[in-house]
N, C-alpha and C positions, 0 to 999 in steps of 0.2 A: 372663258370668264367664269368666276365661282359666283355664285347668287345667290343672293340674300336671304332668299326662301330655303334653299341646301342645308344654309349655315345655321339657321333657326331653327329646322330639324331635327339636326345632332345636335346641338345645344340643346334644345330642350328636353331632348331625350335623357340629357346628361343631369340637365338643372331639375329635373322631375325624381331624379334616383336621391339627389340631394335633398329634397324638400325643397324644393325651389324653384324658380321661374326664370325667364328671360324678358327685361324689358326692354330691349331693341337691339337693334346689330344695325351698325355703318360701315357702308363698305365705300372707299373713296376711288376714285380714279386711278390711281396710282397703285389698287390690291390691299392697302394699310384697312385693315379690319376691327373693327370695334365692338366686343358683345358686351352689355351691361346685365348680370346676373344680380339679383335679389331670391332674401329670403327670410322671415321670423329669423329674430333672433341677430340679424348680419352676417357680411359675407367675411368669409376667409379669405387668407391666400391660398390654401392647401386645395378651396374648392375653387379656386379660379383656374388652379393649374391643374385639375382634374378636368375641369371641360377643355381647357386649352389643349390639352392631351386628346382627348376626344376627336374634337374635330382637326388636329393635324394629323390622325392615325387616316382619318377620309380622305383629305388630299394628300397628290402627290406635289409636293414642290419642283419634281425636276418636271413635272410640264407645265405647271400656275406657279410664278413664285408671287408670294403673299408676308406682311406682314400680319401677325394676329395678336391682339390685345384680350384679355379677361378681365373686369373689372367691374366695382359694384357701381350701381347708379350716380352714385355722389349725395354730398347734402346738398348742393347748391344748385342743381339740375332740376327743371322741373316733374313734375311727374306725368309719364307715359300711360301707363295703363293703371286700369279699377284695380289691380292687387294691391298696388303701392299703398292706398289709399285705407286699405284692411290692413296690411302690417305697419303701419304708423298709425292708428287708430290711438288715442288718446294722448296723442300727440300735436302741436300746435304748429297751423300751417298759416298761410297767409294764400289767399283765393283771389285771383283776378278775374271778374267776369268779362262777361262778353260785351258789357255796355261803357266797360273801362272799371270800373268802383271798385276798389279791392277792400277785401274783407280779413279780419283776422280771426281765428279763433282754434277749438281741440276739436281734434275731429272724434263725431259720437259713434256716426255708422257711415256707409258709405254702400248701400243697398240697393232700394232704386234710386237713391238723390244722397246727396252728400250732405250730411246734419254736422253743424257746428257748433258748439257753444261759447256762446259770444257774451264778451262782456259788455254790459251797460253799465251808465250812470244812472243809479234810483234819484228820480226825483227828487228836486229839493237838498239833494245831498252834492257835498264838494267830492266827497271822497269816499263813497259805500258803490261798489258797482253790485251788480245781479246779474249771474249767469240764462242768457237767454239760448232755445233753441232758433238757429236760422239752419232750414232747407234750400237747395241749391240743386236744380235739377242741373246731372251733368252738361247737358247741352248746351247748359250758358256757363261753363266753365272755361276759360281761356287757356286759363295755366295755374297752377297748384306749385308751392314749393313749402321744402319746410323753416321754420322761422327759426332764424340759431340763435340762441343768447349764451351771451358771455358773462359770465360770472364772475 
């Protein structure tokens, strides 16, 4: 059986030459493999098919056969890990916490706690908002995604 730890290894051995990282690997029942690579900037195909190369140079299929997939996180997936949250950096997410209240805003830093800045309504006003900082220790972070708009 190939394991999830193996695969993360060479991955990220691969995703580190690239400037880049691994933010997860699924491995199903049935061997179908899933690595999600990020990186500044976004991901190629050229470098999904270079990890994917990678790690089938490791196994052998005539004794594990496997499906494997390379691919970037997505926009619509939440986010995994604290890098994510550095290379979208001035970028507008939408934050669900942990007491349910979801929040929107750019994200400022993401260091020890995740800073947003958030729009308010000034006072008094129909239609002047104010960029406010909100911190967010990750702990009460549920799920982070990024917010698409359509133009």
């Amino acid at each position: 059986m190939i394991l999830k730890e193996e695969i993360e290894k060479i991955a990220s051995v691969k995703a580190q030459e690239l400037n880049g990282y691994i933010v997860d690997v699924t491995i199903s029942s049935g061997n179908d493999i899933v690595v999600y690579f990020d990186k500044i900037g976004g991901v190629q195909i050229k470098e999904c098919v270079t990890i994917n190369r990678s790690i089938n140079d490791y196994f052998d299929r005539d004794i594990e056969d496997y499906a494997l997939t390379v691919c970037s996180p997505g926009l619509t997936n939440p986010f995994k890990i604290k890098a994510q949250y550095e290379i979208n950096k001035g970028r507008e997410v939408i934050v669900k916490k942990s007491d349910g209240k979801k929040v929107s805003g750019t994200i400022v830093s993401s260091d020890n706690q995740l800073t947003l800045a958030v729009k308010k309504k000034e006072k008094g006003s129909r239609n002047k908002y104010v960029l406010h900082d909100l911190m967010i220790p990750f702990n009460e972070i549920k799920e982070t995604r990024l917010k698409i708009k359509f133009k």
